[in-house]
N, C-alpha and C positions, 0 to 999 in steps of 0.2 A: 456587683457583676450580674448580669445576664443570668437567668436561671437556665435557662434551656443551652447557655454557651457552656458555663462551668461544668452542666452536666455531660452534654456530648464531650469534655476535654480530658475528662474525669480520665486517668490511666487502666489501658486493660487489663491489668493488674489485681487493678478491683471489681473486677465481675466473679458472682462465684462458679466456680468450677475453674477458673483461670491459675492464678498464684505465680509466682515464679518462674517455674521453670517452664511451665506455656506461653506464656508471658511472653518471654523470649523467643520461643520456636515462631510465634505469633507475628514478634516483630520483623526475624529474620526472612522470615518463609513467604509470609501475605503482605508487609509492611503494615499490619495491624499494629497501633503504636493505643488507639482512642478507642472510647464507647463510638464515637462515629465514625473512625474506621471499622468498626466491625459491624456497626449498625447500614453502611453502605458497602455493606458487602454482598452483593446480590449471589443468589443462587444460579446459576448457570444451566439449569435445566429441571424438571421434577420428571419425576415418577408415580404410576399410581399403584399403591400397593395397600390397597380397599380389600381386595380378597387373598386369603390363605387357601392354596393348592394343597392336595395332597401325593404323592410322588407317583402314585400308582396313573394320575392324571397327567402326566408331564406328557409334553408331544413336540416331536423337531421343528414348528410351527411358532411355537410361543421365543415371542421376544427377550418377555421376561416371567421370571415366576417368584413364588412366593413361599417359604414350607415352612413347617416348624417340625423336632423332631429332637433327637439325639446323637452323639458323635460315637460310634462302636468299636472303629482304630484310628491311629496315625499314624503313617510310616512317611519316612523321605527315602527318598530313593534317588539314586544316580551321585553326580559331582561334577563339580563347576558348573559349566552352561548347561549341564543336561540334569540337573539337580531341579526338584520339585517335591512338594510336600502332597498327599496325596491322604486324603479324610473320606473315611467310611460314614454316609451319616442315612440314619435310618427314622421312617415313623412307621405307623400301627399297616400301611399299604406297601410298603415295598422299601428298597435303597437308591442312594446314588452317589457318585463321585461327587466332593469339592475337591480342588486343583488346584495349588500355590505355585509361581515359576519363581515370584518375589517378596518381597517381607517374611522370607520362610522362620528366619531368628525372634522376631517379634510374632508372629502369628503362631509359632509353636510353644512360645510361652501362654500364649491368652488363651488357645483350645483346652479343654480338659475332655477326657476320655468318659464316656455315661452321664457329661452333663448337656440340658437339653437348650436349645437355641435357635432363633428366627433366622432363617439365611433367604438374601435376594442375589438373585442374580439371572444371569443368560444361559439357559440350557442349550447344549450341544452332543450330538450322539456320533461315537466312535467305537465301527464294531459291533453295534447292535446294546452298546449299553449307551448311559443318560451319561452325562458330567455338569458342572458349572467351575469355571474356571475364574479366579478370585472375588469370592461373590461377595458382597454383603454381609456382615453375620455378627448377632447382637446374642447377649442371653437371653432366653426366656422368662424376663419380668413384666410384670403386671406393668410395671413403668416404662420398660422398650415397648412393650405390647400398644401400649397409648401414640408413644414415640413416633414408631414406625407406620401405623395405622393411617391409609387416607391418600391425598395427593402429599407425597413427599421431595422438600426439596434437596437440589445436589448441588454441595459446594466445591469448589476448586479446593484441591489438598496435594499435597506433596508426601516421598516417602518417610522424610522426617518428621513431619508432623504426625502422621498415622502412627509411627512409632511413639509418638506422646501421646497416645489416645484421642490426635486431633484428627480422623477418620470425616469424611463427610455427615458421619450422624452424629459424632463430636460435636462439629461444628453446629448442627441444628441444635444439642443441649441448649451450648451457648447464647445462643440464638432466641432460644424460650427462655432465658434466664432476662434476656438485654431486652427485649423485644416488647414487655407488657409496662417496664417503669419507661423506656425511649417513647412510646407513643405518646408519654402525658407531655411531652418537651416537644413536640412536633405541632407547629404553626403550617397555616394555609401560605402559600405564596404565590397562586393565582390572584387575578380579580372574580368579586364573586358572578360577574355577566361574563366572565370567559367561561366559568367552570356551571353556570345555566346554560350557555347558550351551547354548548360542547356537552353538556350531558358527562362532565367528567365525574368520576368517584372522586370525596374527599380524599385529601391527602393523607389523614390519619390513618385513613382505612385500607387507603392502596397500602403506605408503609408496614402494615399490619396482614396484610397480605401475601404481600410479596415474598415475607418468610415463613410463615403460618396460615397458607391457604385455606379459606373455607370449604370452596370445590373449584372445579375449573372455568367455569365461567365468570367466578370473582378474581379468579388470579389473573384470565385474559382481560377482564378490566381495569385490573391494580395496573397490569403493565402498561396497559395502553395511556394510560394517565402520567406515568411516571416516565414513558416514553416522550410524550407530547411535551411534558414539563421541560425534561431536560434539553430535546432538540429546538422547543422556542425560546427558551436564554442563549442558548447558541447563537441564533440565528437573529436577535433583536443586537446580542452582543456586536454580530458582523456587520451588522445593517447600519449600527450607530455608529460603527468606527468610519464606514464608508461615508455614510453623512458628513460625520465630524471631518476627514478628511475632505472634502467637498466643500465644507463651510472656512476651513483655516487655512488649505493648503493651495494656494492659487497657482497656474501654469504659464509655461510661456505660449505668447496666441502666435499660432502658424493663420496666418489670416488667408494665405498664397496658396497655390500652384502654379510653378512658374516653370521656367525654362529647363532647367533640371527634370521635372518631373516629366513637362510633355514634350522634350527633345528624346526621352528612353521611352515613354508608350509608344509615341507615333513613327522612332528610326529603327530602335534598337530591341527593341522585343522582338526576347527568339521566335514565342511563340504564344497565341492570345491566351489572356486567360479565362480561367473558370467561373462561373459566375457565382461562386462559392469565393472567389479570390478576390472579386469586384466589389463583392458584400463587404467581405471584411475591410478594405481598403478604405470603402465609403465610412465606415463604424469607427475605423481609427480617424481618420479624416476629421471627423466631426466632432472626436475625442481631441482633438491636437490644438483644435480653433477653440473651444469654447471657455479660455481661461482656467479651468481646473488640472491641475497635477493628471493627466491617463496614468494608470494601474490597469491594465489589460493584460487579458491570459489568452494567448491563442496557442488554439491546439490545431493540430493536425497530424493525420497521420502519417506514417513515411513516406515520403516521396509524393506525397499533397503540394508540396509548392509553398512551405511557410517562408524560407530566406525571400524568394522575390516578394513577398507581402513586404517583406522588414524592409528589403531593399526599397520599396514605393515609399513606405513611411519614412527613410533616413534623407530619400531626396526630396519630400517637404519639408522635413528640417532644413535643409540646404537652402533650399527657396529663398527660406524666413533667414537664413545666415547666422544659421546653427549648427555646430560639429554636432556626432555621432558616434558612438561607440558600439559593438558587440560582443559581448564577452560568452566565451565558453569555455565549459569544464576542465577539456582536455588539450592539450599542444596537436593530437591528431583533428579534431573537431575544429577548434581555431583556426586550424592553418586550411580546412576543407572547406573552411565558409570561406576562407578571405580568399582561395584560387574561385570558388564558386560568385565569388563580389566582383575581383576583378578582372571574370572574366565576361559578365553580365556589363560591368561600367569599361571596358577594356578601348571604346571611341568613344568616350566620355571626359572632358576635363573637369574630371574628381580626380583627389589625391587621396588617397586610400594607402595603410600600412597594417603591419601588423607587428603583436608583440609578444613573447611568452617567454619562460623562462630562459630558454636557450639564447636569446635574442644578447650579439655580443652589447657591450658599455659604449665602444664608442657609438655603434647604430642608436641605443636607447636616446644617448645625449641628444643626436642628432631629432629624435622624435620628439624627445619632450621640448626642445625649443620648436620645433614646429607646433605643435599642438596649443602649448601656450600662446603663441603670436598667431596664430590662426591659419596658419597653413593649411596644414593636415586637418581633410573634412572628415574623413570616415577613419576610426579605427580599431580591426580587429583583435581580439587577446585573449591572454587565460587571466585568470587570478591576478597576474603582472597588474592588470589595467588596475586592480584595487590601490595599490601603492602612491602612499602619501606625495611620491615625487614626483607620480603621474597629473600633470596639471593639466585643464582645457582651458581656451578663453572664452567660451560660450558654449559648453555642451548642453543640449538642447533633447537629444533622444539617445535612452540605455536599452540597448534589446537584448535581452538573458536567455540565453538558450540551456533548454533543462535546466530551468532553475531550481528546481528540488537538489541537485547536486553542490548547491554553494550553500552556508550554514547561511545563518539568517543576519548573523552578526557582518559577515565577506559583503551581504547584497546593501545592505543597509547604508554601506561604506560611500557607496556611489551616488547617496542622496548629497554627500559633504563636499561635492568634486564642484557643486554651483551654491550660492545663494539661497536661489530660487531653484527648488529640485528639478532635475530633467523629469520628460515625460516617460513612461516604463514601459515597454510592452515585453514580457515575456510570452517567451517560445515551451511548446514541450511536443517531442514527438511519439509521448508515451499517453495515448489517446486515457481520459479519466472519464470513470462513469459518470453521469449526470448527476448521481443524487451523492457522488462524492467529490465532485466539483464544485455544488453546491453549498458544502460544509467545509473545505477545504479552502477553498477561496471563494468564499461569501461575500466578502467585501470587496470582491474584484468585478468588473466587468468581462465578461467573457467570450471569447470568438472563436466561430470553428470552422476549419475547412472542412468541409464534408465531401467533396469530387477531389477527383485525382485529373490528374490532365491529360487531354485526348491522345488517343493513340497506343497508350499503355494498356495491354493485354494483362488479365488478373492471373497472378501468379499461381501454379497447379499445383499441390501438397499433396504429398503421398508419403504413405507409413509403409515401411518394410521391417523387420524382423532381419537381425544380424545374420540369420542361414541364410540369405538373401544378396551376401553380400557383392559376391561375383557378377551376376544381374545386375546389381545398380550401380559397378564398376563398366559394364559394360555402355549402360547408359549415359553414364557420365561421358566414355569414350565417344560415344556417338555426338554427342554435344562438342565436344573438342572438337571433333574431325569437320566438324559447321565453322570453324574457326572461333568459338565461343570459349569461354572460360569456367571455372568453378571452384569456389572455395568448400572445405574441407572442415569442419568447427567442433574440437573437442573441449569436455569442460574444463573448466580451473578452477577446483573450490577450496578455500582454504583453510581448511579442516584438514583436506589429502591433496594437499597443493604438491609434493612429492610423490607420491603415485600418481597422480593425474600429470604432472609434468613426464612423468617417467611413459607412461600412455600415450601420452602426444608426440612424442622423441619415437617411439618405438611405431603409433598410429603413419610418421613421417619418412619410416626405412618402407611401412609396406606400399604406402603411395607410391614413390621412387619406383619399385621394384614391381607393382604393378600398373603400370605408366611410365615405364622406359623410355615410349617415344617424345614423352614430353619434357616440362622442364617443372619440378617444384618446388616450392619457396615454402618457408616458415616463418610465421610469425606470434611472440609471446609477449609479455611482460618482462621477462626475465633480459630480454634483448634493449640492447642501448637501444633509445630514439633517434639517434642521427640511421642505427643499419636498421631502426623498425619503417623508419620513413625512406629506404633506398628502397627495400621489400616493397613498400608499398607503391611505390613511383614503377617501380619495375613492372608490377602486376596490371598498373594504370596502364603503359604503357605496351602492358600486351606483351613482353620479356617473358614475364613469370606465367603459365596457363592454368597449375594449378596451387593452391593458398591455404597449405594448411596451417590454422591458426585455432588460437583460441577466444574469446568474447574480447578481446582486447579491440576488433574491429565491429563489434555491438552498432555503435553511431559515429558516422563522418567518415565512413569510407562512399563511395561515390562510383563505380566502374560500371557504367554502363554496359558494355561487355560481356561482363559476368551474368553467366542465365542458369546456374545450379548454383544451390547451397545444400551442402549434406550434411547434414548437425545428428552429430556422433553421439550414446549414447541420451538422446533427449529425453525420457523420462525423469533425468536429473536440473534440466531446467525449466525455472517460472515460467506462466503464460507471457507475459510481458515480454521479456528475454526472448522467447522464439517468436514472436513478432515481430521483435527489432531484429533478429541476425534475419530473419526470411528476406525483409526490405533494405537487405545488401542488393539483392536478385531484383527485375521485373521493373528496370529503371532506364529502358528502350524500345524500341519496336518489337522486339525476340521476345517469343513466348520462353517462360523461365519455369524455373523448378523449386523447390525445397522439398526434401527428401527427409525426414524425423527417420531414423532408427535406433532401434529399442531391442533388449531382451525380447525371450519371448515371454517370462513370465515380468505382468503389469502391476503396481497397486492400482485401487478403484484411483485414484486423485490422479495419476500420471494416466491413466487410460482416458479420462476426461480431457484432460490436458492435448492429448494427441487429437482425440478426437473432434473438438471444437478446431483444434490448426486446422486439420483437414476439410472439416465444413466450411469455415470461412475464409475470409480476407477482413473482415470488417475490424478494425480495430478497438472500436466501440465495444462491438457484441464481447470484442475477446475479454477488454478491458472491465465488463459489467462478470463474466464468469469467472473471472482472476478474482474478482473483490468477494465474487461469492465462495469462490474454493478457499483464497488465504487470508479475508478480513483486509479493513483499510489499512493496516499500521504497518504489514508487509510489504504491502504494494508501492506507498508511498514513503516510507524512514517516518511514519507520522510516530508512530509506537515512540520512540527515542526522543521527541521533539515536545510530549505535550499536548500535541494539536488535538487531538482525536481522545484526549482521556476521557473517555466516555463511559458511563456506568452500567448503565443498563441498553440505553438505549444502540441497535444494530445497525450501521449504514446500509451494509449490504441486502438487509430483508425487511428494513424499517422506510421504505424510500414514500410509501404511502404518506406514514404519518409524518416524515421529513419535510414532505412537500406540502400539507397543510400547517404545519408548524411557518415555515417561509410565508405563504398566502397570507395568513393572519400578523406575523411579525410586521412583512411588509404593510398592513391593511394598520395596525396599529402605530407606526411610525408615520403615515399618511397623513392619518386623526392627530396625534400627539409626538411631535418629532422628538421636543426633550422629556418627554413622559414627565409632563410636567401636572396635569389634569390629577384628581383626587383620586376617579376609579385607576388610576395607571401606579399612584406612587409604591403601591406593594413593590411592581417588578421594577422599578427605580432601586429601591434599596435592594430584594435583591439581587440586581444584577449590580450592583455597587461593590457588592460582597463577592460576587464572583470575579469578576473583574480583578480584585485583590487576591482571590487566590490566584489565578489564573496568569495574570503579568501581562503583557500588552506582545501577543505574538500574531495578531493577525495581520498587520504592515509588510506586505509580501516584501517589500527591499527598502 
């Protein structure tokens, strides 16, 4: 066996200071199972703790500090939530508070009363005295002395771990224990002309690094190398699948545009389009002709114009005398493209249907022999359209809208519906940053509507504060008496999906009751879909004026009409989320609204949140500060899925090194497509290796 495999496999078990009963906290807590699981356990941050303060120096300024000294009481005080453990601790200048709100039972066994100890942490002044509240705090040995000394790193830990001694500077023990026999098992797995020409640090010495910094300048090198590493196997990984895909997987050739396509530009087009729309069209167009399977991702943002794009692309399938399908997530989404389809094709002879759960047995029967014998050109669905009994006789184009909402196994379904797979394009109206689009679907060709379509007035966002409320009921009234409408949008989160229902039920008597002259509607999840979809016809239809509801109408609601949204408590939701509810509004000639309110008192992350709504429209800029505030694996369910297991390396602050990692992947796939050449075969094997951890998840459907 492999020396450097058997070692990294070796159980954590056997490291010393581990044993048993860590062992376990290890497994359960971090999924530390290996010496390389713990050996790729990066530190999440340092600290530099080069100098020892003395108390009498402390100042409301410092970030962090550093003291040694002695502990002179301990008292707890209070009970239950108002319960804290509260240390006198003194050196040869002065005193100061430590603070415990938590681990009070385990931190009260480990203090002893006149023994003396290194404590770090974040001073804060209350009253004109010092405190730190859960700092740091080691005994005063000549070996924490060593320990702690220098740029120090910080691991991820949990409460139970701490309580085993596994503390963040636990973990660093650890760390100095694995860290000097791991580095004799660590091989190069660059080329050595990428890691000349790139001026990278060896690999041993980044690994070596990255947990036992030398100083800060070597540690921002270690990372920049271990960044680069990891984002260019990424990204050779996504490049070769799209080649390979490219090389085995051939398409059906739309050679045409024919009568279908230029009977709707030149009669039926409501209105021109964008030259953002034009682009794309052309990009599929030439994706659809050239014999390879299209995998396309078009984005855009609300109320950009993506259906009539899909619509141009399903009637050159038509051309070529090929069905078409669209599938979306929801029966409310489904059922808004296909009035939105056939009201675009409505003097068109296309036969267009649609299908979803509700759809009774005998209708279905009647579809699937259509479908099968070629009737039915276009059709709309949920999930229904996956089903094995769902047959085409030539389906030719799948358009996926928010395709992040169907598992990978649902999308994939749809390659088995032909022979020869249909051509893809997915839809998302959840605009992705660049540099996470890039890793995300790398292996995809990508297209974006960037203009919105003329005549649309950009929607006006405004923060008000709940003392406010009467005011922006008044406004709202103002808007009605225009003949306009507005929805009403409280949360539903399901943690306090019973208080929050309870909020919404009660948010729907004060509406009523202030708006007597009007009429208001509700709508939930909690409500059948046959009486969610009469609410919603009614409100369509100008019945209903005002729609209080909760994200149940997020995507595929469509009411032109509507020019306010007043989204109730928002501090409680994502950037994304109030993006999508604002582009309910601002989808006609009327200047529209969305109104965010909020307590008065904010966190920093919800104050940002409001803030950037109010400055923009752009969905991009929002979608780039959403990644920044909650990381990729929030935004997109990537966390759950795999995609994004990323170690070290950051989408959201890494987009620099992302984008030369791509440059060179693509520049080295140019030169060497099966990295087949002698300098290439290192990252042949291993990306061989990855690949088998990894599984084969980048085939978007």
């Amino acid at each position: 066996m492999d020396k450097a495999v058997s070692f990294f496999d070796t159980s954590i078990n056997f490291l010393k200071g581990v044993g048993p009963q860590r062992s376990e906290f290890l497994k359960k807590e971090l999924n530390i199972f290996t010496f390389r699981d713990l050996f790729y356990f990066f530190p999440f941050r340092y600290v530099d703790r080069t100098r020892f303060y003395k108390i009498k120096e402390v100042n409301a300024d410092m970030q962090h500090i550093q003291i040694c000294g002695k502990i002179t009481h301990i008292e707890i005080i209070g009970a239950k939530q108002k319960k804290r453990m509260v240390v006198d601790f003194e050196d040869d200048s002065g005193r100061i508070e430590l603070i415990w709100f938590q681990g009070i039972k385990w931190m009260s066994k480990k203090l002893k009363v006149d023994s003396e100890y290194i404590v770090f942490g974040r001073p804060a002044i209350f009253m004109g005295k010092f405190s730190i509240s859960h700092p740091s705090i080691e005994e005063n040995t000549e070996e924490n002395r060593k320990l702690v000394k220098g740029l120090q790193p910080v691991y991820s830990t949990t409460e139970l771990l701490k309580a085993g001694g596994l503390d963040s500077t636990g973990i660093v023990k650890l760390q100095r224990a694995l860290v000097p026999q791991a580095i004799e098992h660590i091989y190069e797995n660059l080329p050595t002309y990428l890691i000349s020409k790139l001026r990278l640090m060896p690999r041993k010495e980044a690994m070596r690094n990255i947990h036992l910094p030398i100083d800060n300048d070597t540690l921002v090198r270690a990372q920049q190398r271990l960044k680069f590493e990891e984002l260019l196997f990424l990204q050779l990984s996504l490049l070769r699948s799209k080649i390979g895909r490219e090389q085995t997987i051939k398409g059906f050739v739309f050679s045409k545009v024919g009568d279908n396509f230029n009977t709707f530009y030149n009669s039926y087009l409501p209105f021109p389009l964008t030259d953002a729309q034009k682009r794309v069209v052309k990009e599929i167009r030439q994706d659809m002709g050239a014999g390879i399977q299209m995998n396309r991702l078009l984005q855009g943002d609300v109320g950009s114009g993506k259906t009539l794009v899909a619509l141009f692309c399903m009637l050159i399938a038509l051309d070529n005398g090929y069905q078409c399908c669209l599938m979306a997530p929801t029966e409310i989404l489904a059922i808004q493209h296909f009035a939105t389809l056939k009201e675009f094709l409505k003097d068109m002879p296309v036969t267009i249907s649609l299908i979803t759960g509700s759809t009774k047995e005998a209708q279905r029967r009647v579809m699937h022999e259509e479908l099968e014998n070629g009737q039915m050109q276009i059709i709309v669905g949920t999930h229904a359209l996956i089903e094995d009994r769902v047959k085409f006789k030539n389906l030719g184009l799948v358009v996926i809208d928010e395709q992040h909402r169907f598992g990978v196994a649902q999308r994939a379904r749809m390659w088995q519906k032909n022979e020869t797979p249909p051509h893809v394009l997915v839809m998302t109206a959840t605009p992705i940053p660049r540099t996470l689009a890039m890793t995300l679907y790398g292996d995809l060709d990508v297209s974006v509507i960037d203009q919105m379509p003329p005549g649309r007035k950009p929607i006006k966002t405004l923060h008000k504060y709940d003392g406010k409320r009467s005011e922006v009921y008044a406004f709202i009234r103002s808007e009605l008496d225009k003949g306009r409408q507005a929805y009403i949008i409280y949360p539903l989160i399901e943690e306090s999906a019973k208080l929050d229902f309870e909020n919404l039920l009660a948010g729907f008597e004060e509406v009523r009751k202030a708006f007597p002259a009007h009429v208001v509607g509700m709508m939930h999840g909690k409500i059948k879909f046959a009486e969610r979809e009469k609410t919603m016809q009614a409100f369509a239809k100008g019945e209903i004026h005002i729609l209080v509801a909760t994200t149940v109408i997020e995507v595929g609601v469509n009411v032109p009409n509507a020019s306010i949204i007043l989204i109730e408590s928002t501090q409680r939701f994502g950037l994304s989320q109030l993006h999508q509810l604002r582009g309910r509004v601002g989808r006609s000639e009327y200047q529209s609204y969305c109104i965010l309110m909020t307590p008065y008192e904010l966190g920093a992350d919800a104050r940002a949140r409001v803030d950037i709504m109010v400055r923009t429209n752009d969905g991009f800029e929002i979608s780039e500060e959403d990644l920044r505030l909650r990381g990729p694996g929030d935004i997109t369910g990537t966390q759950q899925s795999g995609i994004l297991n990323l170690k070290i390396a950051d989408i959201a602050r890494d987009g620099r090194i992302l984008q030369q990692a791509r440059i060179i992947a693509t520049d080295i796939l140019d030169e060497d497509r099966g990295l087949v050449m002698e300098k290439n075969r290192i990252l042949s094997v291993e990306l061989s290796k990855l690949d088998k951890e990894k599984g084969d998840w980048s085939r978007i459907s």
